[in-house]
N, C-alpha and C positions, 0 to 999 in steps of 0.2 A: 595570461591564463595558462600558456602552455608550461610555466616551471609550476605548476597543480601535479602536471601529469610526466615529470622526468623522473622522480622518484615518485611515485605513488604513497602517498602516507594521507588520502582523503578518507578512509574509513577506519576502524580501530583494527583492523588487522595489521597495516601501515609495512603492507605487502615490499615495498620499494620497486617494484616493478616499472622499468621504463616504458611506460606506454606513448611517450610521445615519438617514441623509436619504434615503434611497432608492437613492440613486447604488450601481451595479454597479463591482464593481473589475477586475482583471485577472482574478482568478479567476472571475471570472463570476455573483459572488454581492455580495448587499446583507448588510443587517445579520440577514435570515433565516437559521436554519439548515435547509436540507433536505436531506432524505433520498431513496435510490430505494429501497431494498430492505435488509433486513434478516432474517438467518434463522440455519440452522447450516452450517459450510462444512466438506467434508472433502477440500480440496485443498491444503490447507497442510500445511508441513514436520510431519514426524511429531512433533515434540514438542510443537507445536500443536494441532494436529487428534487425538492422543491416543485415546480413543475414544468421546468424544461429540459429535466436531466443536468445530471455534471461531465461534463466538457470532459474525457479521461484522454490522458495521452499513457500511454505503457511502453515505456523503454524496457531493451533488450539489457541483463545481464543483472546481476547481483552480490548484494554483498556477504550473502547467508548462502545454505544449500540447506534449505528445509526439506527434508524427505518426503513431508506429505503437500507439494508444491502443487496447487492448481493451476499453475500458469508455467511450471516445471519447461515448456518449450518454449520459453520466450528469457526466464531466469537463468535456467542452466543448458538447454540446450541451442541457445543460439539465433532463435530464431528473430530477425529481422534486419532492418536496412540502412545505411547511414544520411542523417537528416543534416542540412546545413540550416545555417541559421534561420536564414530566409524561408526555408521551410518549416518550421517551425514558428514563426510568427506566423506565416500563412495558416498553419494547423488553429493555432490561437483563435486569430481572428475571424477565420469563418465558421469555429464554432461559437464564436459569441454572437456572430450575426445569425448560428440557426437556434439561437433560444437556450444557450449552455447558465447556466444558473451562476458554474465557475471554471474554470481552470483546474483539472484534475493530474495531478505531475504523477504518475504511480510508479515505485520502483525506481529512482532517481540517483540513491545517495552517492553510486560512483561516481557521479558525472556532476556534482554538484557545481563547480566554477563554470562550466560550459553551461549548463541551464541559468544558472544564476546570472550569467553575459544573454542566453538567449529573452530571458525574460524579462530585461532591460530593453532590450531592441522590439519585445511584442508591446511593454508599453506607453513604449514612442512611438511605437505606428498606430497604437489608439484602443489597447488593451484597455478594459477600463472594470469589467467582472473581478470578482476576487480568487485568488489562486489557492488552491489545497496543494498541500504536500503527503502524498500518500506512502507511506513508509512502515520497514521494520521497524524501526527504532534503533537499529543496531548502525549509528553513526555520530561522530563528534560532533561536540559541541560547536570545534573550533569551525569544523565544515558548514555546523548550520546557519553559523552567525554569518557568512556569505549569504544566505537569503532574507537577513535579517531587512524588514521596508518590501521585499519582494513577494513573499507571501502571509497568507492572510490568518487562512486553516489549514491546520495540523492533523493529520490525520495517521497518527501510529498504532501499531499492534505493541501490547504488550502480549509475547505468547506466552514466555512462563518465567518465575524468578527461581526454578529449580537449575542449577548449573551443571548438574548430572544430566537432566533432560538435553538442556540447551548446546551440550557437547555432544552428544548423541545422536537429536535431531537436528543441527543447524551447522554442525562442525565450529560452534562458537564458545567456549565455556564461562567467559565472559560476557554474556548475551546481558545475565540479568544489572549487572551493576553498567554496562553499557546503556543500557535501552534506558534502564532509572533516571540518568543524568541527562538523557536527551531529554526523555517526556519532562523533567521538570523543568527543562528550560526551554520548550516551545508552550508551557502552562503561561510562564512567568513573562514571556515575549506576545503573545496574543490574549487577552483580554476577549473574556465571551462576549459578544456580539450577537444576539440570536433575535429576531425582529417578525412582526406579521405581515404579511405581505398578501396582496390579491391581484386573482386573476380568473377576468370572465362571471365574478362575483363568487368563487372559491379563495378562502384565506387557508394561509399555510403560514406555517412558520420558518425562513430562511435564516442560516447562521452566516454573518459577512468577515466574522471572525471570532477563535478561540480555537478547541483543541475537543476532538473526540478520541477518546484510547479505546483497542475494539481489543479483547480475548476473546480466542476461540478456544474454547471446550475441547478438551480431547477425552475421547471416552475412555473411562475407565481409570479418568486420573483426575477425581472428583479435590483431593488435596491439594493437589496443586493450580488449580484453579479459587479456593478459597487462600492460600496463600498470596496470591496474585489482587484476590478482592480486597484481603485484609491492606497491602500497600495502598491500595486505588484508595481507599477510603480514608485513611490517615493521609495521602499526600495530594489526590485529585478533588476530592470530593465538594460541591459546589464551585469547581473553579474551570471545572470539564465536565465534560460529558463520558457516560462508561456505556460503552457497547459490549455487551458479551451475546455471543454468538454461538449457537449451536448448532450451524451447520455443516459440521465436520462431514467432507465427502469421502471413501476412499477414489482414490483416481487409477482409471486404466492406464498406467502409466507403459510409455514405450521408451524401448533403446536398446542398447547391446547388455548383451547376459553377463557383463559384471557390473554394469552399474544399475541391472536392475534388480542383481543379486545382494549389490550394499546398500540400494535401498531396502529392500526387503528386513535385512541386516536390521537395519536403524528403526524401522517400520513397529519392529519387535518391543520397543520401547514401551509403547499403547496398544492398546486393542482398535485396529485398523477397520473400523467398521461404521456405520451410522449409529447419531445416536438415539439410544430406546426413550420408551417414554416416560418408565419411572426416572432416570436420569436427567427429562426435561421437568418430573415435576420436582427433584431433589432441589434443580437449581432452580427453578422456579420459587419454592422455598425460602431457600439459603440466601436470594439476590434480594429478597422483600426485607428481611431482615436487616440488609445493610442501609437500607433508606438513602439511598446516593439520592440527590439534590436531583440533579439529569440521569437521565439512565434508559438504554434504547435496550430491549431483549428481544430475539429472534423468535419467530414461531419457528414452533418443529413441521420437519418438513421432511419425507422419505424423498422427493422429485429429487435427481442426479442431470436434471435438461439442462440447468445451468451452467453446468463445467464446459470449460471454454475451450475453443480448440483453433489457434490462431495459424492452422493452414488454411481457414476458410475465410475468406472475404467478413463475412460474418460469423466471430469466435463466438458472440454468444447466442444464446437466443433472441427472437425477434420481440418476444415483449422485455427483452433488459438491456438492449442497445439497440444504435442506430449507426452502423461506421459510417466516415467519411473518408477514412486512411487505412490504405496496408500496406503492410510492407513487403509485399509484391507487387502488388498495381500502383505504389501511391496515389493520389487523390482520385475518388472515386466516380466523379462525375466530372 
């Protein structure tokens, strides 16, 4: 595993960074994997979150620098702790024992040979729930087929296919023809699986495998979100699921005054604001029109309770998770 991380070439940057020398890469990590926080989350798509919640694990670092990042202190600034393996199946396994629906990997793509080793070893100690891969989209193909047998569900953003944006807000300019070739080859490697399932004499519907692609709306950039549907629809459509999302937050974002001044910078891109309501009924609209097979869309929402804030024990709120891990205390009980 460790010639993954002498030169670094696991994401399309192919930074060459020695990280297994200590050396930090783009994303902001060495050859450690850490963790912030890990527990049950019930803010994902319903056939995720199901009714015991998805099992989310959220590694430290990244391979994007999205400006308008909600989780911006665990991506880019650092925040969390380094896991050994054995910690990590332990994480595994006792959220499968408190009722986790799956395995939720969020934020991974740097670390991908070391998670793909650790989740080898969670399911020979008796892993047996299905694993999500919760991601940009902004990583090789070559890096995912390492997970290829280890997970189950796919779960990418496509954020935008404009390449002007994606240099702008993600420091990526090749986001969109990146992100294309991964989602069409985690389509083509998991097969929907979506099933009814009950419990207590409520059915729900749980997915054991396939691929949900989630866009988020940014306001005021109503085109490039219909550019983005127009792909979905010619290359996803009945083969995935399309989540679009409109819950664009701005975040109170903290740090030192230049890097909150280049975000700021980048911010300028969009109109950094929630979105209004004609804008949810535009796309409300525009989304009926395309008749996607699957298709999850957000209520609008003004509530800002959910942004997370992982110096607390509990990053989200109490009705959207339940930790069992931080990455200051580790395991919580």
């Amino acid at each position: 595993m460790q010639k993954f991380y002498d030169e670094c070439r696991q994401c399309p940057r192919e930074c060459g960074a020695k990280r297994s020398c200590g050396k930090t890469a783009f994303c902001g990590e060495d050859i450690s994997v850490r963790v912030a926080s890990a527990g049950l989350h019930f803010g994902e798509e319903p056939p995720v979150t199901v009714f015991g919640g998805s099992g989310t694990i959220f590694f430290t670092g990244c391979t994007l620098r999205c400006s308008f990042c909600q989780n911006y202190q665990i991506s880019q600034q650092g925040m969390g702790s380094a896991v050994s393996r054995e910690d990590f199946v332990r994480m595994c396994l006792l959220l499968q024992e408190k009722g986790a629906e799956n395995i939720n990997l969020v934020t991974g793509s740097h670390h991908i040979p070391a998670i793909a080793d650790f989740l080898c070893a969670s399911k020979k100690a008796g892993l047996k729930i299905p694993v999500a891969w919760n991601s940009s989209a902004y990583e090789s193909v070559e890096s995912l087929e390492l997970l290829s047998g280890l997970v189950d569900i796919w779960l990418p953003d496509l954020k935008t296919l404009n390449p002007i944006m994606s240099k702008t807000l993600f420091e990526a300019e090749d986001y969109p023809r990146v992100a294309k070739r991964a989602i069409r080859w985690m389509i083509s490697n998991s097969p929907m699986d979506v099933r009814e399932v009950a419990c207590g004499g409520e059915k729900k519907e749980k997915m054991f495998s396939g691929t949900i692609i989630r866009h988020l709306f940014l306001p005021g950039r109503t085109d490039d979100t219909l550019m983005t549907l127009d792909w979905l629809k010619a290359h996803a459509d009945g083969k995935a699921c399309i989540s679009l999302m409109s819950q664009y937050t701005p975040v109170p974002f903290e740090g030192s005054k230049s890097e909150l001044d280049k975000r700021k910078d980048s911010l300028s891109a969009f109109q950094n604001r929630l979105v209004n309501g004609e804008e949810d009924k535009t796309l409300r609209s525009l989304i009926d029109g395309y008749e996607f097979e699957y298709l999850f869309y957000q209520d609008l929402s003004d509530d800002t309770s959910w942004l997370p804030d992982f110096r607390r024990e509990q990053p989200f709120s109490n009705a959207l998770a339940k930790p069992f891990w931080h990455w200051k205390k580790g395991f919580l009980f």
